[in-house]
C-alpha positions in Angstrom: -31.3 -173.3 65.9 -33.4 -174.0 69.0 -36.6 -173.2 69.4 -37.1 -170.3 72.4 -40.9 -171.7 73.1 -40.2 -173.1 76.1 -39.2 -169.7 77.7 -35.1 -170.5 77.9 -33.0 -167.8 77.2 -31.0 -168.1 74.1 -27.0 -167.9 74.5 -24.9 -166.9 72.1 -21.1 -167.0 72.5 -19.5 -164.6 70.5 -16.4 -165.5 69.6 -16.5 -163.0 66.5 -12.7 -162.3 65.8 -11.1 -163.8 69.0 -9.6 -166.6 67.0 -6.9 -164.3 65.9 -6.2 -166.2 63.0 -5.6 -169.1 64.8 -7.7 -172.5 63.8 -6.1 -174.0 67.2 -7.7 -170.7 69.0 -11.2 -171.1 67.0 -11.6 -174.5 68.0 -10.8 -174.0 71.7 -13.3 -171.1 71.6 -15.9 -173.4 70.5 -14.6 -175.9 73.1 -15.2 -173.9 76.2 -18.2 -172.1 74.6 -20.3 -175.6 74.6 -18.4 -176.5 78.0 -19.9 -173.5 79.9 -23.0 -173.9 78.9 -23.7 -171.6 75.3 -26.5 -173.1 72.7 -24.8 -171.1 70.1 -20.9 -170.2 68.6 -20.3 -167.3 66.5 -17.7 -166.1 64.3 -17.6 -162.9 62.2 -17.1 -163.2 58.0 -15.9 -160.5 56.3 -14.0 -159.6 53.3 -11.5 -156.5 54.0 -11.2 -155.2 50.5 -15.0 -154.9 50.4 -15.6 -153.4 54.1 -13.1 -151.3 55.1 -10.9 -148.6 52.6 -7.0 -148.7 53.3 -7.5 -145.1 54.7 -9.2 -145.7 57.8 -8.2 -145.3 61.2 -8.5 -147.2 64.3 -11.8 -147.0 66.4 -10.4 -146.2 69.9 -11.1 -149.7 71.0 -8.9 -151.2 68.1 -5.6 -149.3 69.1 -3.8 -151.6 71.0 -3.6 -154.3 68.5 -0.3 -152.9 67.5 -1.5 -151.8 64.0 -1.8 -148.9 62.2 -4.7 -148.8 59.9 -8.6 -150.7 60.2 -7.6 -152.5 57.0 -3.9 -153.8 58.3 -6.2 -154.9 61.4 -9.0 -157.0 60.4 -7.3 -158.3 56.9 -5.3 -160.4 59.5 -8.4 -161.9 61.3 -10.2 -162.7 58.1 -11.8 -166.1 57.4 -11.0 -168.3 54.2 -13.2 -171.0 53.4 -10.9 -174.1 54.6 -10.7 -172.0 58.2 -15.2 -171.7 57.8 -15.7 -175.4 56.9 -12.8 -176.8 59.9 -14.8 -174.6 62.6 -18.7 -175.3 61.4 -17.5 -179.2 61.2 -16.1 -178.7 64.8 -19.0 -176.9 66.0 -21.7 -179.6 64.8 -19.3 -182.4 66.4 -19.6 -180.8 69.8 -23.5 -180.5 69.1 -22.9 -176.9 69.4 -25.6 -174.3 67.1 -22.6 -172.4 64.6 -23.5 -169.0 63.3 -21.5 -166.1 61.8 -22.5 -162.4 61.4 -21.9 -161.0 57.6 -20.0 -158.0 56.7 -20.3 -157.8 53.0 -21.9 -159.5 49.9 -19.0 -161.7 49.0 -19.4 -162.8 52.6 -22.8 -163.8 51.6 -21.8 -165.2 48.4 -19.0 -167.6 50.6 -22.6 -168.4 53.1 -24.2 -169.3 50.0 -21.7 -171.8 48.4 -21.4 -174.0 51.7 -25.4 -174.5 52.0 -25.4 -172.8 55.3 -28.4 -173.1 57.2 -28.4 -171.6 60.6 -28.9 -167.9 61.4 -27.0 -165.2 59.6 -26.0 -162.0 61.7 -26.7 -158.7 60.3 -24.0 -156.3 62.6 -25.4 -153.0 63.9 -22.5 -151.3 60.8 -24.3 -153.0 58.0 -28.4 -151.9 58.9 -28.1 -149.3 56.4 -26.1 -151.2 54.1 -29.0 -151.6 51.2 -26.3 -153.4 48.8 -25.6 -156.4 51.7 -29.9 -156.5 53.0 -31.4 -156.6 49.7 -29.7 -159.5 48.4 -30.6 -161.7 51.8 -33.6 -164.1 50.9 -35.8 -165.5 54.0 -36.5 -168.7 52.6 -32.7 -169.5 52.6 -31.7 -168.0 55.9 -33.5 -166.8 59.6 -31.5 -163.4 60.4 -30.7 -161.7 63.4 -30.5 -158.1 63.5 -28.2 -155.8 65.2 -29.7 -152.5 65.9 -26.4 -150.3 67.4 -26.3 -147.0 66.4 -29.8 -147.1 64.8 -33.7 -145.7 65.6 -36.7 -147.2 64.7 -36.9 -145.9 61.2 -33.3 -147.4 60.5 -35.0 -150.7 62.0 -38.0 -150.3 60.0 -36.2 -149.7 57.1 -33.4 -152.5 57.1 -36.7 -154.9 57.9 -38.4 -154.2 55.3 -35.4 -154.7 52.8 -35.0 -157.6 53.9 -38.6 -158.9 53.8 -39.1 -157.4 50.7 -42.2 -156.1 51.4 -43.3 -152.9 53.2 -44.3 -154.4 57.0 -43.9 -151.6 58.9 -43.1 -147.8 58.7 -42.2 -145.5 61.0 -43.5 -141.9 62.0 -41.7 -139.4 64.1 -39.6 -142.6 65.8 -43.2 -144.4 66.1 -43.2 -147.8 64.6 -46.8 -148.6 62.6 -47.3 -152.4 61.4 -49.1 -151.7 57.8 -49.1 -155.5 56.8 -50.4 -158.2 59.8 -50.6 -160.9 56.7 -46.7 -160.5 56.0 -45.2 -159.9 59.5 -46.4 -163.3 60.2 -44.5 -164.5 57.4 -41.7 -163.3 59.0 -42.1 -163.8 62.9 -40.0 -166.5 62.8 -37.2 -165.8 60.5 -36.2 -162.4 62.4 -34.8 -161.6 65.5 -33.9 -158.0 66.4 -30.8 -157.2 68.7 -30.6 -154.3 71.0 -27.3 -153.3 71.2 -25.1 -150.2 71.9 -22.1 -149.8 69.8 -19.2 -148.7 72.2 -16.7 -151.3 73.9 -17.0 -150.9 76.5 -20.6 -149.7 77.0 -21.4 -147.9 80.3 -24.3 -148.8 82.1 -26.0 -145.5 81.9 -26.7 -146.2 77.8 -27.6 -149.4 77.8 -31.6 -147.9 78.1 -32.7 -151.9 78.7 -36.6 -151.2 79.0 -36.7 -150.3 75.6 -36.4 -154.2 74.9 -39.5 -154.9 75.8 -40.8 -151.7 74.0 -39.4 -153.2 70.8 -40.8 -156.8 71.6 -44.6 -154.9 71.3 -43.2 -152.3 68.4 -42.5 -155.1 66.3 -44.0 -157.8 67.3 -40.8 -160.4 66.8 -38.1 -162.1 69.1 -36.0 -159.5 71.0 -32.5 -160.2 72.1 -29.9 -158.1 73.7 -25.9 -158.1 72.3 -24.0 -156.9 75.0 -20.6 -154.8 74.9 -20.3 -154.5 78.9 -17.3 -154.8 81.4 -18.6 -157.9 83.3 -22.2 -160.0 83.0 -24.4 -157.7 84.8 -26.0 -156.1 81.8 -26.7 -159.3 79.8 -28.8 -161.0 83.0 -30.5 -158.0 83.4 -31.4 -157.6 79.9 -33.4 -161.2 80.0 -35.6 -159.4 83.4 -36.0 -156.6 80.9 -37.2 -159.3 78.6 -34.6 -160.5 76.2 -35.2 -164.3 75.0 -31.9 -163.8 73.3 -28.2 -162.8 74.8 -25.3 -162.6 72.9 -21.7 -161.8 74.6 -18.3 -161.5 73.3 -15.8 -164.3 74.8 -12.1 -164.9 74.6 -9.9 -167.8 76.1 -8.0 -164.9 77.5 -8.3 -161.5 77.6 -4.7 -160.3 77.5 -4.3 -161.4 73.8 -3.6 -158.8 71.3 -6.3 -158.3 69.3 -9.9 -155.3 69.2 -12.2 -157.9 71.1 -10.2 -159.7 73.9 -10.2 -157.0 76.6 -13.9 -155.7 76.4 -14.7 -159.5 76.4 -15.4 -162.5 78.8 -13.5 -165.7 79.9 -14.8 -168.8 80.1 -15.7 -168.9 83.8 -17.5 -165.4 83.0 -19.4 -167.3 80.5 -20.2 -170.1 82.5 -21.4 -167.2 85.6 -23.4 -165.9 83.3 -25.3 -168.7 81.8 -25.7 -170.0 85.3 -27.4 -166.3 86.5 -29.4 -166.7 83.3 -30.4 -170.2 84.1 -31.7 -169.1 87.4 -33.6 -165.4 85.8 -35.0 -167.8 83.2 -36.4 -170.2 86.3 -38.2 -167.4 88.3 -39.5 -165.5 85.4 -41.1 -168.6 84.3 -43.8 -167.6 81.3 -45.7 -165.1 80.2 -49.6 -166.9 81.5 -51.0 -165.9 84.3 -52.3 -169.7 85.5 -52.5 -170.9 89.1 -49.2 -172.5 90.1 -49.1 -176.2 90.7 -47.8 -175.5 94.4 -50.8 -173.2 94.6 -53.5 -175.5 94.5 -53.6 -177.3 97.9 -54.1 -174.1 98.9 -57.1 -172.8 97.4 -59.7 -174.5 99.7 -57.7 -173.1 102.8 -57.0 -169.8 101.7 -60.0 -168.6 99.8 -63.6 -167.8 101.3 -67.2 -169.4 100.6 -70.5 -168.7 100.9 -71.8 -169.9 104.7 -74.6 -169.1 106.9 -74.6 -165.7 108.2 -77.0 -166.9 110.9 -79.5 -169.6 111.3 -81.0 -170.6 108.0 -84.1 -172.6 108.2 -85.0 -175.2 105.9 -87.3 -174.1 103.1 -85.9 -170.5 103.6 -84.9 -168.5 100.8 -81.1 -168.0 100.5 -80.6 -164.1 100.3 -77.8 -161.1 101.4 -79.4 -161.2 104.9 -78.7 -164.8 105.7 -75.5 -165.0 103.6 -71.6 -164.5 104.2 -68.2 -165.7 102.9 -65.6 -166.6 105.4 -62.6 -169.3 105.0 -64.1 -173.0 105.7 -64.0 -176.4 103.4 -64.9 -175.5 99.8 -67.9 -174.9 98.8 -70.1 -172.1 97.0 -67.6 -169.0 95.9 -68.9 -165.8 96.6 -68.8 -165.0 92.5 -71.3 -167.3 92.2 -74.1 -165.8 95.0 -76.3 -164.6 92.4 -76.5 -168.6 91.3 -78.6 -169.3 94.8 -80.4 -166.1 96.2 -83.7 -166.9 95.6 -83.5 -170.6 96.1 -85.2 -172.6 99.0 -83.2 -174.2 102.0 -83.2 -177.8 101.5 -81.8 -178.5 105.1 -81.2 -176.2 107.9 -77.8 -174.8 108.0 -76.4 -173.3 111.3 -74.6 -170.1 111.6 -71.2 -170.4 109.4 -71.7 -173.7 107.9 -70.9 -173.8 104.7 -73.8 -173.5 101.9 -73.5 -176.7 99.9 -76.6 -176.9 97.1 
C-alpha cells in the first residue's frame, strides 16, 4: 500500500459486493476504479454459513434485491478462491493496490492460504467479534478498522485484541494510552475508519470533527468510510482531517443488488478524486514554515530597526534614537536588545536603516 507521508489522501474504491457474482462485473469495477483515479480496489470476503443464520431478515437497505432472507442474499455474492486469485491478478496488472475487508475466520483462513499482503479490512459488524480479532497477527497483515456503530471503548477494545497487548483503555468514553512503547509498534500497521452504519447516511450524523478528535485520541492514521448520497461528505471529511477515504462504487447503480443505489458511478468517482486532489493541494501539511512564494516578500513587507532621528556617530544606540519601519533589510526589531548599548560607528540620518 502507499505510503500517506507525502500528505495525499488515500482513495479507496469500494467495490465490496458490486460484482454481483460476476468476474466480467469485478474486473470492470477494477477497470474504471484505477481509470478515475483510486490508489486502492476493494472487495468484501465472507463466508455465509459462518456470518449470517438462515433466519435473518433484510436490513432495510437490502430489500430490493428481490430476496427474501440475509442468507439467500449475500450467499449469492460470495467469493471462491478462483474468483479472489482472477481479481487480485487483475488488480496488480493494472498497478492498482487490491484489498478485501473480512467477515469471518474462514475468510481469514482463505487470506492466509494465498499469502496476501496488503491491508485487511475489519467491517464496523465485526469490531466486537473477539473470535475474528484475536486470531489477526500484525506481523502478517496492516488492518484497517471500521468503527460504525461503535464508541471509544468498542475501539479500544477491538485495538487492543488485535495488538495483543493492552495500548489503550477507555474511561467514561475518554480514551487513555497506557503503553507509548507498544503503540509505536503499531502506528503503522492500524488505521481507524470513521464510519456511520446507515445507507444512506444523512448529513446531520456524519459528526466529521470527531476525525480529528480520534487522530489525537489514538494517535494513528484516521480515515473516513463514507455511506452518503453524493461525494460531499467524503471531501469534506479530508478538511476535517481524513488521510484516508473509502466510497462504495458501482458501474451502475440501477443493478439489483444491497450496494448499487447508495453507491457512486465512475464519473462520481472520478469528481470526487479530482475535489480531493484539489483539498489535498490547499491543505498542504501540517508545518507551519514560510512558503516558498513568501520569501521575496519578507524584506518588503516586514519592518527593521532605523533611526528614529539623527544618530551621531559614536552615539549609543538606545529606545530614544530607535524605530522599526518597512525599508531594505536590515536589523529585526526582535533583535534590539543585541545593539542598545553599542556605539554609532557612522552617523545615520533619520530612518535609515541601522546596519552594525
Amino acid at each position: 500500500m502507499t505510503s500517506n507521508s507525502n500528505n495525499k489522501t488515500y482513495i479507496i474504491a469500494e467495490a465490496g459486493v458490486n460484482h454481483n457474482g460476476s468476474i466480467k462485473i469485478a474486473k470492470s469495477l477494477i477497470y474504471y476504479a484505477k481509470k478515475a483515479g483510486a490508489d486502492a480496489i476493494k472487495f468484501q470476503l465472507f463466508d455465509t454459513s459462518s456470518i449470517v443464520t438462515k433466519y435473518s431478515t433484510l436490513a432495510p437497505y437490502q430489500k430490493n434485491s428481490n430476496v427474501n432472507s440475509q442468507y439467500e442474499l449475500i450467499k449469492k455474492l460470495e467469493i471462491n478462491i478462483s474468483f479472489l486469485k482472477d481479481i487480485t491478478a487483475y488488480s496488480k496488472k493494472l498497478k492498482i493496490d487490491f484489498m478485501i475487508s473480512i467477515f469471518d475466520e474462514k475468510s481469514l483462513k482463505l487470506i492466509n492460504s494465498i499469502r496476501y499482503k496488503n491491508y485487511l479490512k475489519i467491517p464496523s459488524g465485526e469490531i466486537t467479534n473477539s473470535f475474528l480479532l484475536k486470531k489477526i497477527r500484525l506481523n502478517k497483515y496492516k488492518i484497517i478498522l471500521s468503527t460504525g456503530m461503535s464508541d471509544n471503548s468498542e475501539i479500544v477494545n477491538a485495538i487492543n485484541l488485535i495488538a495483543k497487548k493492552r495500548i489503550y483503555k477507555c474511561i467514561k468514553n475518554r480514551v487513555i494510552i497506557m503503553s507509548h512503547k507498544h503503540l509505536k509498534k503499531i502506528q503503522n500497521k492500524i488505521i481507524i475508519m470513521h464510519c456511520v452504519t446507515e445507507y444512506p447516511t444523512k448529513p446531520k450524523y456524519l459528526n466529521l470533527r470527531v476525525i480529528n478528535k480520534m487522530k489525537n485520541d489514538f494517535l494513528l492514521n484516521i480515515g473516513f468510510s463514507d455511506h452518503t448520497i453524493g461525494i460531499d461528505a467524503p471531501i469534506s471529511a479530508v478538511y476535517a482531517g481524513a488521510q484516508f477515504v473509502e466510497k462504495h462504487f458501482t458501474i451502475n447503480k440501477k443493478l439489483i443488488g444491497p450496494d448499487h443505489k447508495a453507491s457512486i458511478n465512475f464519473f462520481e468517482l472520478k469528481e470526487m478524486i479530482n475535489n480531493i486532489k484539489k483539498a489535498d493541494e490547499v491543505l498542504g501539511k501540517d508545518l507551519k514554515e514560510i512558503q516558498k512564494c513568501e520569501k521575496k516578500n519578507v524584506n518588503i513587507v516586514r519592518k527593521f530597526l532605523v533611526a528614529k532621528n539623527i544618530i551621531k556617530k559614536n552615539e549609543k544606540f538606545s529606545l530614544k534614537n530607535l524605530t522599526c519601519k518597512r525599508s531594505t533589510k536590515g536589523v529585526s526589531p526582535m533583535d534590539i536588545k543585541k545593539i542598545i548599548g553599542k556605539k554609532a560607528k557612522k552617523k545615520f540620518l533619520k530612518d535609515e536603516v541601522i546596519k552594525i
